[in-house]
Structure formats: C-alpha cells, structure tokens
C-alpha positions in Angstrom: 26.8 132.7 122.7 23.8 131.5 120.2 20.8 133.8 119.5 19.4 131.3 116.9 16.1 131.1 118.7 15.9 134.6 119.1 16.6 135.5 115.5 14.0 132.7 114.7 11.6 134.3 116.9 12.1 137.6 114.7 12.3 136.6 111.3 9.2 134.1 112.1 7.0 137.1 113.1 8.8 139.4 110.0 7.6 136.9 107.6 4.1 136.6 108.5 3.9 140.4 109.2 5.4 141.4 105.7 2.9 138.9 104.3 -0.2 139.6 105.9 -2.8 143.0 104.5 -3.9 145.2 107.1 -6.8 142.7 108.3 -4.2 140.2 109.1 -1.3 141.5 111.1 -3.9 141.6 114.4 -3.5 138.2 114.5 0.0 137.8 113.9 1.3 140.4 116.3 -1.3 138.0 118.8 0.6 135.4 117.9 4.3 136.1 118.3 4.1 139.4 120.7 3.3 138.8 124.6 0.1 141.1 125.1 2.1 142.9 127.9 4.8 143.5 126.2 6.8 146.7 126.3 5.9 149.4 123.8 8.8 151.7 122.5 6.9 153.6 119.6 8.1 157.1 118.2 6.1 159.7 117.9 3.1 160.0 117.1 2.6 156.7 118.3 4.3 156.7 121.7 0.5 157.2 123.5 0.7 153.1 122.3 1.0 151.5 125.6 0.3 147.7 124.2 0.7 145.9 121.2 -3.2 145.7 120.5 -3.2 149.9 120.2 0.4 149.5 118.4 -1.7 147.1 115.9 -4.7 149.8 115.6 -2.4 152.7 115.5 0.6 152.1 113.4 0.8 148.6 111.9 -3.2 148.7 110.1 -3.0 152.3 108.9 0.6 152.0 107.5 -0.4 148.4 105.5 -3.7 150.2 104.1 -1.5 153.2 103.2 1.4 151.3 101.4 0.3 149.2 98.8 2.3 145.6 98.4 4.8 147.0 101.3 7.9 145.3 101.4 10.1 144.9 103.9 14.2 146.0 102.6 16.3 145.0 105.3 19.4 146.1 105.5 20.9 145.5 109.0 19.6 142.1 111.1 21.8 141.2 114.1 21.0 140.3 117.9 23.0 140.0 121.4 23.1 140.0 125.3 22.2 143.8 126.3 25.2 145.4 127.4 22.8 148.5 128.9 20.6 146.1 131.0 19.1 143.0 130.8 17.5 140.4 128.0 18.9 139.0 124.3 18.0 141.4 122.1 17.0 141.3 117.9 17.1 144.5 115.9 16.3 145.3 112.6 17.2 148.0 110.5 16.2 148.9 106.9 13.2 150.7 104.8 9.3 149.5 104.4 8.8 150.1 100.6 5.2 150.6 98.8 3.1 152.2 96.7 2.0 155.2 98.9 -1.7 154.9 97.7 -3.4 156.5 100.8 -2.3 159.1 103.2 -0.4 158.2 106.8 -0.2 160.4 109.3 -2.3 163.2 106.9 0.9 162.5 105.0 -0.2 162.9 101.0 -0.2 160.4 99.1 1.4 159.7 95.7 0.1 156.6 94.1 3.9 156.3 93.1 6.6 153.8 94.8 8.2 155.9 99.0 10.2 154.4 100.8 10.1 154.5 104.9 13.0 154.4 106.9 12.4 152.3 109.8 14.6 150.3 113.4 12.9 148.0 115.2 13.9 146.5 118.3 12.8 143.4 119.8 13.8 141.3 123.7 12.9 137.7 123.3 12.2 135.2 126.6 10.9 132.1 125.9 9.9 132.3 122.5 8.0 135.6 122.6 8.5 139.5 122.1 8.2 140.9 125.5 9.7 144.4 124.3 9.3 145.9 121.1 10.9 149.6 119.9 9.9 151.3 116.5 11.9 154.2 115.2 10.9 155.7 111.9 12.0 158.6 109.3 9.2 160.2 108.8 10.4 164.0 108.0 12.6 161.9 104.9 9.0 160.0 103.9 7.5 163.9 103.8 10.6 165.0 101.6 9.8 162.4 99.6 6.2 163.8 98.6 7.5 167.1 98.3 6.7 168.2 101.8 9.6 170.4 103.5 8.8 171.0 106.8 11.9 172.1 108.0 14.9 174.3 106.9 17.8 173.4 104.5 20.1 170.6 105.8 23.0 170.6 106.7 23.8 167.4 105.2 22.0 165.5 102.8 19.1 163.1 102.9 18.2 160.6 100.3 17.4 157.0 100.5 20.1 155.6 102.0 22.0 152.3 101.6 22.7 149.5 104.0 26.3 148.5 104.9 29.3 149.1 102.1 30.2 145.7 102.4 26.2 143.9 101.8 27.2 142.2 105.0 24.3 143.7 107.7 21.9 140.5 107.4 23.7 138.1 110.3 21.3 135.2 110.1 24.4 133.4 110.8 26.4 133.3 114.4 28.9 135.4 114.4 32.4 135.2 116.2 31.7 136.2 120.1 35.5 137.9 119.8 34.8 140.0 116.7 31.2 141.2 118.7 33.6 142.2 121.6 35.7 144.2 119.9 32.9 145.9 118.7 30.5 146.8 121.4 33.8 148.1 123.2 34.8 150.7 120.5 30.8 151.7 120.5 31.5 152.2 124.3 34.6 154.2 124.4 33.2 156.1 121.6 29.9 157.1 123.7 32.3 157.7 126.8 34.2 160.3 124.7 31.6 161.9 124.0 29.6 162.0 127.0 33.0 163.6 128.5 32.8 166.3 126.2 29.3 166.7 126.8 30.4 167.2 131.0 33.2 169.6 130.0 30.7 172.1 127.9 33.4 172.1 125.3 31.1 172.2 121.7 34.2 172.2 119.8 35.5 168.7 119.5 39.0 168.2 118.5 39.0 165.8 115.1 41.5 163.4 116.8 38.5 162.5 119.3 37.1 161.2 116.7 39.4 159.5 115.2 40.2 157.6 117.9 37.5 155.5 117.2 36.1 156.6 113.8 37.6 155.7 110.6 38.9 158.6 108.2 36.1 157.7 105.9 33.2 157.4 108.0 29.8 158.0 106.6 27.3 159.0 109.0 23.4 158.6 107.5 21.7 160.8 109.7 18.2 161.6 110.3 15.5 164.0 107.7 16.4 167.4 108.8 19.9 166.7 108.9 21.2 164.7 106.9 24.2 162.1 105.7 27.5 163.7 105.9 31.4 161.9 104.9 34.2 161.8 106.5 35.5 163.4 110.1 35.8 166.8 108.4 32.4 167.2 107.1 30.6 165.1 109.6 32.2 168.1 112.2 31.0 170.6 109.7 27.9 169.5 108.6 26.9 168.1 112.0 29.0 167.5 115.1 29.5 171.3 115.4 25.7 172.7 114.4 24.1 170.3 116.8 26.2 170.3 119.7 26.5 174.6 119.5 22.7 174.6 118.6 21.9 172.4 121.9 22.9 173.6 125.8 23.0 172.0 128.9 23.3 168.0 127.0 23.0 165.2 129.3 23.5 161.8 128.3 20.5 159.3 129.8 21.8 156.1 128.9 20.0 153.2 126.8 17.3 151.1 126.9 19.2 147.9 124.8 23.0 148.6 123.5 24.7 145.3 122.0 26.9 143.8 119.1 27.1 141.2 116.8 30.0 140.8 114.9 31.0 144.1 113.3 28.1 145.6 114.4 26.4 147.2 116.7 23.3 149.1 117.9 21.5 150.8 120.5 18.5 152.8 121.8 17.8 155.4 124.9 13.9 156.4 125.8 15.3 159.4 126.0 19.2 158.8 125.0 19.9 162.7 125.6 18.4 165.5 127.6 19.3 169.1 126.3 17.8 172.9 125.5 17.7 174.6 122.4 20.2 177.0 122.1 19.0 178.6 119.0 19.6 177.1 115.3 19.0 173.4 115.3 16.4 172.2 112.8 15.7 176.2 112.5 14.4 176.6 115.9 15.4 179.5 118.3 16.6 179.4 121.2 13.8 178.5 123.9 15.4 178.0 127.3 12.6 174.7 126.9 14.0 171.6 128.1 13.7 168.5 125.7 14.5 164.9 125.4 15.9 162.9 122.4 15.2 159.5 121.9 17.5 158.3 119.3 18.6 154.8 117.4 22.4 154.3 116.3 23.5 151.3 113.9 27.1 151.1 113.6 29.3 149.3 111.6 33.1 148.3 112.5 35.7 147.6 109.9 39.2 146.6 111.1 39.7 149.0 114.6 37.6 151.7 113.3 33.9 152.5 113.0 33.3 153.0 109.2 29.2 153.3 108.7 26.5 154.8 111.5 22.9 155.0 110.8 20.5 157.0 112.8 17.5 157.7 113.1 16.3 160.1 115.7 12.1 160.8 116.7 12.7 164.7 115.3 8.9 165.2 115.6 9.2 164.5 119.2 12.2 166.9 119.7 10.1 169.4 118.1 6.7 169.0 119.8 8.5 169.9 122.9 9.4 173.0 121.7 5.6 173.7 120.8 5.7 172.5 117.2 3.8 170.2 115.9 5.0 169.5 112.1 2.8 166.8 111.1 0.1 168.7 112.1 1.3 171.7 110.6 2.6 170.5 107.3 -0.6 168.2 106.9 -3.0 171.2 107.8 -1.9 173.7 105.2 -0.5 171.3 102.0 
C-alpha cells in the first residue's frame, strides 16, 4: 500500500515549518493541521489541547530560542496503524540551533544544542488530524551543563540515526519487508508484556535474543542512556528499570506501524508502574505513575539491530512530586 500523499502531506508542512521564524509557523500549522486535531505533546506541554496553544506554547518559544533551527532527520517512514485506526507519518531526528535564548528556563548558550525530538502525525484527506511530539529534554539540559538527575546507567550523547543512513523512506517500500517487521516488533512487545504478567525482573538473555540481534544498540532516553549489546543493554538497563519499577502494566499504543525495516510506535501512557526505589535516583514511593514512551526500531535480516527511545522522563517524575525543570531552572 502507497503512503505518497501522506508522506507529502508531512514533508509539505516540514518544509514550510523549518523555514518559517517564530512569527510564521501560526500560519503554517493553520494551513496544513485541522484546528481539531488531536494533540499528543510531552510534558510540559501536554496542558496543549489544540494546535493554536501547541503554536503559542511550543512551536514560537522554541524558534525564538534556537537561532537558524534546523531540522536533522534521521528516521522518516509512514503506514496503516497496526494499534488502531488511520495511515500514520513519523519523524524522528534532532532540531539543531544556536541556543541564543532560554526554553523552558533552560540556560542558554549562544553556542550550537541539539534537541532530540519524534513526531507523529495521522493524515485523512490531506490534513494532520493527530499530531504527537516527544522530546529529550533532560539530554538538551546535559548539554548546557545542567544535571538534574543521577549518574546513568548508560550513556547519553548525541546520537546517530540508523547504521546503515537508510531511515529517510521517501520512497515506497516493499509491503513484505514492512510485514516482517511490524511482526518481530509485536512478538518482541508480547515477550515482554509476558514477563511483565509473570513478575519475573530477571529476563533470561535468550528472550532477547529471540528477537534482538547480538549487537543491538539501544539509544535510550537522558537519564539513562545508550547501551550495546544484549549483555550490557540487561546491565545497564533491562535489569535497573524493570527491579526499580513494581506492579508494570502494559497500556497499549496510540499508533504502532512499519515501513520497511522499520518500525515505530507510541502509547499515551504505554506503561503504568510504581517506583520501587532506584530508578532515575528516586525512592521507592508506593505512587502510581504512567509512562508515555516513543520506540523507533530498526530490523536487519530476522533481528532487531537499532532502537531509539525517547521517553517524557519529566512527566514520570512530576508524578512522583518532582518537578525538575522547575527545580534545576530555579536554582542554576
């Protein structure tokens, strides 16, 4: 199946957006997104209900912060939503500037950040009618030497797009190579979710590598971190998070599809869970949370070789009564 209109749709509004300054992008987000549309917008941002306060918000702040932003896209791909309903476009990569004003009471630098950023967008008829925004904004504050939270487990740093320069599919790809995909993506999330129902936090490797290549690398969220390979992912992630977390439930997703050798999806919240004391530094609070998370993925041959995530951490965190941005802003 074609998703030529839809990726035109996209890659129409991306290139006016990147284009336009601050005063600007009003007008184009009038143009190309229906003024109902569906918000998805991370936190802080989630109080966004329509695309006018998204504009007034996010879009205007973050192009008067970020001098000559530039969009570096690293992932582009679309497809039928596996999870519900709608064609779907998604776009994955960093907004790059000269960080010459604060965001979010972030400091500014004058000097060249980069900003981590997913976007999801359903097209019908020509228009956006649902639009998700995930960014990194705990790896933008490492960037200007703000450390909100404890030492990773993993590693951030600015993190490349696909090993093979092969995540931009403004071409159609083969309808058998997206099935194979989105159906290792599902038996991999059924795995897990199994494990999740069992209570067992200790997950054998060969789990894993039923469906994850020996060299997988795993780009993980600020706080985190990236982490390579099934034995150090398990150290440096799979086994901190899943002992640090109690009581995980898995929600579902808002849009999950695949497109060629890749694949992506979204929840709104993907996973409900309390901290168990340890995660991101936190104790345990008996406080119930949700996490709304994005995953990229990237097949090669039968395996799963690349996954990008980015998860709304500040969100996580202001459930459990703090507020970093407002805390690390305050006191800089």
């Amino acid at each position: 199946m074609s998703f030529n209109s839809e990726k035109a749709v996209v890659r129409s509004y991306q290139a006016a957006f990147d284009k336009g300054e601050a005063s600007d992008v009003k007008g184009v987000v009038k143009s190309y997104v229906d003024e109902n549309a569906k918000i998805y917008a991370c936190y802080p941002f989630d109080k966004c209900s329509t695309p006018a306060e998204l504009v007034k918000e996010l879009w205007e702040p973050l192009k008067q912060s970020f001098t000559r932003m530039k969009r570096r896209e690293d992932v582009f791909m679309a497809g039928d939503n596996s999870a519900g309903e709608g064609k779907w476009v998604m776009s994955m990569g960093h907004f790059a500037g000269l960080f010459d004003k604060p965001f979010l009471r972030i400091r500014s630098t004058g000097k060249l950040a980069f900003l981590r950023y997913a976007e999801f967008f359903e097209v019908r008829e020509n228009k956006i009618v649902s639009h998700a925004i995930f960014f990194d904004l705990i790896a933008l504050m490492q960037q200007v030497g703000l450390n909100p939270l404890p030492v990773e487990t993993g590693h951030t740093f600015v993190y490349p797009g696909p090993c093979d320069h092969n995540g931009l599919l403004f071409e159609e790809q083969d309808p058998k190579e997206s099935k194979k995909t989105i159906e290792l993506v599902e038996e991999m999330v059924k795995d897990l979710d199994s494990l999740n129902k069992s209570g067992n936090d200790n997950c054998p490797p060969e789990l894993l590598a039923k469906c994850w290549s020996e060299d997988m690398v795993w780009y993980g969220p600020a706080g985190i971190g990236a982490t390579y390979t099934i034995e150090r992912y398990q150290q440096q992630h799979q086994f901190p998070f899943r002992k640090g977390l109690k009581d995980k439930v898995f929600n579902g997703h808002v849009a999950r599809f695949s497109e060629g050798s890749f694949a992506c999806f979204f929840g709104w919240p993907n996973l409900s869970n309390t901290a168990g004391g340890g995660l991101f530094g936190m104790p345990a609070s008996g406080i119930r949370a949700d996490m709304r998370v994005v995953d990229v993925y990237y097949r090669k041959g039968d395996k799963l070789l690349e996954n990008w995530v980015l998860m709304d951490v500040p969100y996580w965190l202001k459930q459990q009564g703090l507020d970093i941005l407002s805390r690390t802003t305050t006191y800089s």
